[in-house]
C-alpha positions in Angstrom: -22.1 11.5 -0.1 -18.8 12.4 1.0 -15.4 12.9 -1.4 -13.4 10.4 0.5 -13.6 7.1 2.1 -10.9 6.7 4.7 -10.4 3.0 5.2 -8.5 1.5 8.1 -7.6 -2.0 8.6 -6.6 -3.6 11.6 -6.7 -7.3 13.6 -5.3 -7.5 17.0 -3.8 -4.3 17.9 -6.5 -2.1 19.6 -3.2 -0.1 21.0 -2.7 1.6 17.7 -6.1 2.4 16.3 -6.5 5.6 18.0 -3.3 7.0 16.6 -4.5 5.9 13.0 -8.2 7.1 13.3 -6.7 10.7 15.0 -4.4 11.1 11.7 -7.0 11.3 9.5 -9.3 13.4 12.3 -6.3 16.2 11.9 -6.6 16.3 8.0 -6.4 20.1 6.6 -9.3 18.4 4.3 -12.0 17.7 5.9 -15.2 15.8 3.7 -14.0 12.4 4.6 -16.1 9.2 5.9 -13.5 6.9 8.4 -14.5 3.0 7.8 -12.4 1.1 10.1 -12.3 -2.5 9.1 -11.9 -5.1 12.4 -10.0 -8.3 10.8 -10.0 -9.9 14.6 -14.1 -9.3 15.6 -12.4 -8.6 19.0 -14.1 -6.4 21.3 -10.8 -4.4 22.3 -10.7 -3.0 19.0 -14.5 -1.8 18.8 -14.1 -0.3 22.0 -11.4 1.7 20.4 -12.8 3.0 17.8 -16.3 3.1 19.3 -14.4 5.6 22.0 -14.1 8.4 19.2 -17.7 10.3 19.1 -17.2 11.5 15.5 -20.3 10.6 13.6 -17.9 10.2 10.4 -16.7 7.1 12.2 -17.8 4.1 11.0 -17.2 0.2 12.8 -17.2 -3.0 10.3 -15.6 -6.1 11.1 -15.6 -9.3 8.7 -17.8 -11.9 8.7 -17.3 -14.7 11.2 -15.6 -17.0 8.8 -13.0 -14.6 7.9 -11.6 -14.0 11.2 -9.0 -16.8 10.4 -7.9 -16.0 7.3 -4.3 -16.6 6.9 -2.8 -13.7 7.3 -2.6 -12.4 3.9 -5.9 -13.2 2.5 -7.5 -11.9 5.5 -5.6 -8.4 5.3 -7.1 -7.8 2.0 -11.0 -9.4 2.8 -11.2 -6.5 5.4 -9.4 -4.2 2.7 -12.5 -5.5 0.7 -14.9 -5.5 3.3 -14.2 -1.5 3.8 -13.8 -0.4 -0.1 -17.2 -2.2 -1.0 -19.0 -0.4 1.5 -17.5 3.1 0.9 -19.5 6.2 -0.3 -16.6 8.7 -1.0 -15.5 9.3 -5.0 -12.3 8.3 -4.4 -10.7 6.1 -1.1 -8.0 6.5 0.8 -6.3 3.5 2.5 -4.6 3.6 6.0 -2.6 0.2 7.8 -3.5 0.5 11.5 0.7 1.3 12.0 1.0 3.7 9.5 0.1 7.8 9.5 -0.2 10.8 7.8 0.9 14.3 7.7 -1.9 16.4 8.4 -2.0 17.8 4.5 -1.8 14.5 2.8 -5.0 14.5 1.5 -5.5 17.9 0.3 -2.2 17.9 -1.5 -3.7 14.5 -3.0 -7.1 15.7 -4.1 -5.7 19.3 -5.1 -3.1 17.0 -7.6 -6.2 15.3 -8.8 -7.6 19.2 -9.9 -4.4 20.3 -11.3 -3.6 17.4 -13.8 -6.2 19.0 -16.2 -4.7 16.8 -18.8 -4.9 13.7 -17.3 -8.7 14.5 -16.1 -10.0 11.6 -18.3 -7.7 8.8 -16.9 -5.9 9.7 -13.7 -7.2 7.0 -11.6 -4.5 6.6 -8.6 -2.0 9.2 -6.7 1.2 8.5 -4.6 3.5 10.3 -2.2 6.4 10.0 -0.8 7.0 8.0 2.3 8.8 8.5 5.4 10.1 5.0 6.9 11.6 4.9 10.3 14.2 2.6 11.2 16.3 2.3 14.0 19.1 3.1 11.5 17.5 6.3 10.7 14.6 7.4 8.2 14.5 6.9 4.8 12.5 8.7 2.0 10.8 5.8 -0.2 10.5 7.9 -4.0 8.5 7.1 -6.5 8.2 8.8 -10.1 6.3 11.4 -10.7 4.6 9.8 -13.7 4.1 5.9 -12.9 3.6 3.6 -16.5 3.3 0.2 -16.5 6.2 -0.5 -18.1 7.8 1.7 -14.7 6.1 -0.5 -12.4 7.0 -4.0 -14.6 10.9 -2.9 -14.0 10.5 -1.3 -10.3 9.3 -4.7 -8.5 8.1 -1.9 -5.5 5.5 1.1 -5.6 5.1 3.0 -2.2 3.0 1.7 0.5 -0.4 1.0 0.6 -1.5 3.7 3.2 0.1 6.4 0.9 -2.7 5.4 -2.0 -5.2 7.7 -2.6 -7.7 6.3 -5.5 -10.8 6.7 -7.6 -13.4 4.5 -6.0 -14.5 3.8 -9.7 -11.4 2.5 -10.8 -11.1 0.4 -8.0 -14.2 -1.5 -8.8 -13.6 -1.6 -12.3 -10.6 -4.0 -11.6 -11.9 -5.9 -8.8 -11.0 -4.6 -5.9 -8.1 -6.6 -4.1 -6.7 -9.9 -5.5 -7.4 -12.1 -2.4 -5.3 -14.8 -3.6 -2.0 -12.9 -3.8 0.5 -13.5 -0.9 2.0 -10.5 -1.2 2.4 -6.9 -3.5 -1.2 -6.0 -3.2 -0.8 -2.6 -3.6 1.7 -3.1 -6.4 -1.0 -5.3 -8.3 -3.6 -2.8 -8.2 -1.6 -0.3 -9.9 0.1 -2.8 -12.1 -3.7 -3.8 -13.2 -4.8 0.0 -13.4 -1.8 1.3 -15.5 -2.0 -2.0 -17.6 -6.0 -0.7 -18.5 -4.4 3.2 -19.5 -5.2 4.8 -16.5 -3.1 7.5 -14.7 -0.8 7.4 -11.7 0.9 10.0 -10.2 3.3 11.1 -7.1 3.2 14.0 -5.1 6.6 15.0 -4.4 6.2 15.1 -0.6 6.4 12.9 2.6 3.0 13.1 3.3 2.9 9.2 5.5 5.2 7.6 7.3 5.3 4.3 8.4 7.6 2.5 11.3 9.5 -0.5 9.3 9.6 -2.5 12.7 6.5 -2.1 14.1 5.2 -3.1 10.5 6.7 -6.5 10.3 7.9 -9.6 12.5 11.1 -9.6 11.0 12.4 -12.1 13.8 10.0 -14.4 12.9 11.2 -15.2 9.4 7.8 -15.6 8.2 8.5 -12.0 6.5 11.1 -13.1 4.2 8.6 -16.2 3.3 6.3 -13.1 2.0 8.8 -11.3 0.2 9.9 -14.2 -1.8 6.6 -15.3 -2.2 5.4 -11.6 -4.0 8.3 -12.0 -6.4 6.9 -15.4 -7.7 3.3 -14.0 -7.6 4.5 -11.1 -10.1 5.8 -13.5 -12.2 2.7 -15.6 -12.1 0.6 -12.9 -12.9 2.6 -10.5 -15.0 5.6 -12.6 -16.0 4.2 -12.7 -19.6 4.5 -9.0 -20.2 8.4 -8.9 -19.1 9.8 -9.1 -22.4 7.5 -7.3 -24.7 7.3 -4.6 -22.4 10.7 -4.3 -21.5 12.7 -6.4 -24.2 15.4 -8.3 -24.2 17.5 -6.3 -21.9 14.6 -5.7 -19.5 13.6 -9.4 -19.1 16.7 -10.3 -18.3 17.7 -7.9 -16.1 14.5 -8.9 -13.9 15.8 -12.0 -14.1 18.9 -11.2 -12.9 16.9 -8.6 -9.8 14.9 -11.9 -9.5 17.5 -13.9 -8.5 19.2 -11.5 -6.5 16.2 -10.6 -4.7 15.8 -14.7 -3.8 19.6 -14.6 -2.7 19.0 -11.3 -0.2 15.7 -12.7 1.2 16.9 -16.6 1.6 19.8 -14.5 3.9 17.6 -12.9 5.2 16.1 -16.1 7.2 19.5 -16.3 9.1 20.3 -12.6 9.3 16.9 -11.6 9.8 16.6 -7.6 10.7 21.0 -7.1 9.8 19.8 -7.7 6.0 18.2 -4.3 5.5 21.5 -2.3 6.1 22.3 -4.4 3.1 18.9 -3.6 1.0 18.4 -0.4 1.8 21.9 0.7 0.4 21.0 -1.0 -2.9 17.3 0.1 -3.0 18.8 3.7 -2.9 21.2 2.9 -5.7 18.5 1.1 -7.9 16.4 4.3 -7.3 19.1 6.4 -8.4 19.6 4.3 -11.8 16.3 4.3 -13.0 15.1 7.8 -12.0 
């Protein structure tokens, strides 16, 4: 048994695995197992990892059918692929693109120990995160106490590659929703918190994450996604809007909603120029709610 399943997900970019895999390798914490999950089958990418002589290093791609998953099914089948077969007590989850600061998961496990009072029902833990764009970085914050009713308002919660959770808690509300287009990590928590369990941020950039390299932006297909998670939230937790929030809540996220359609519509024409315009109002929205 090991305390944490690292998993790693990647398709056709063989390029970036080492750097992922050697981010976790230079962890201050140590009693990890690395599961790194081929979306792709391809033999570029096995040769990558296979290259690393760590017996902690473990190769799994999905089953044959899988390898043409549209994009966002198949993203979370290997996300699923990795978390059934993990060992640790609680997993970690790292985006081929994405990496960490050599202290992220000891600063996560040693929150875990420290929130005595949450011991019963702390099931997930955050951090900040560091995102690099060509306009300079910005610091993605999230609360230091997450609720539900935080996460129905927010519409956002970190990145998936800053989560570290309880591999219980995970199974207990079904791993990840294949059918969702977009906001995966957002609907696990939204599902966890929704059951009374715990989520916390450490108040540190422990990951960072390069906003380019992450998305094809040009492509438009992006913006598709975006709009497409905003309808899925309202699909799947629509109904708790206005009890949770009331009146004023439920409409303002209908007001964000439509905004949000408005920016990400644009952002089909504009496509990369739109972020100098979200980005400004993230930081405000941030600022009103914190």
């Amino acid at each position: 048994m090991v305390l944490v399943s690292v998993i790693i997900t990647t398709y056709n970019r063989p390029e970036r695995i080492p750097k992922a895999i050697q981010t976790v390798l230079n962890q201050t914490f140590q009693d990890f197992e690395i599961i790194v999950v081929d979306g792709a089958m391809s033999v570029e990418n096995m040769d990558a990892v296979l290259k690393f002589k760590d017996k902690r290093i473990k190769y799994l791609h999905v089953e044959k059918e899988a390898v043409n998953f549209i994009s966002f099914k198949g993203i979370q089948h290997s996300r699923n692929v990795g978390c059934k077969a993990a060992k640790g007590k609680y997993i970690a989850m790292l985006d081929d693109d994405d990496w960490w600061e050599p202290t992220k998961l000891e600063e996560q496990l040693k929150t875990f120990k420290i929130k005595r009072v949450w011991a019963t029902n702390l099931a997930l833990i955050l951090c900040y995160t560091k995102i690099e764009t060509d306009d300079g970085d910005i610091i993605d914050k999230t609360k230091n106490h997450v609720t539900y009713k935080d996460l129905l308002q927010s519409y956002n919660l970190s990145s998936t590659s800053s989560y570290l959770i309880r591999s219980d808690v995970l199974k207990e509300i079904g791993y990840w929703n294949e059918s969702l287009r977009g906001m995966h990590e957002y609907d696990i928590a939204l599902k966890l918190s929704k059951l009374g369990y715990g989520i916390y941020t450490v108040p540190q950039v422990l990951m960072v994450r390069n906003r380019i390299s992450n998305i094809t932006v040009e492509s438009g297909h992006y913006y598709f996604f975006k709009i497409a998670e905003i309808v899925d939230l309202w699909k799947y937790y629509g109904k708790d809007f206005l009890p949770e929030l009331g009146i004023k809540g439920f409409l303002f996220n209908v007001i964000k909603t439509v905004m949000l359609f408005k920016l990400f519509l644009i952002g089909y024409l504009v496509k990369e120029r739109i972020w100098k315009v979200i980005y400004p109002l993230k930081k405000l929205y941030e600022q009103g709610v914190t």
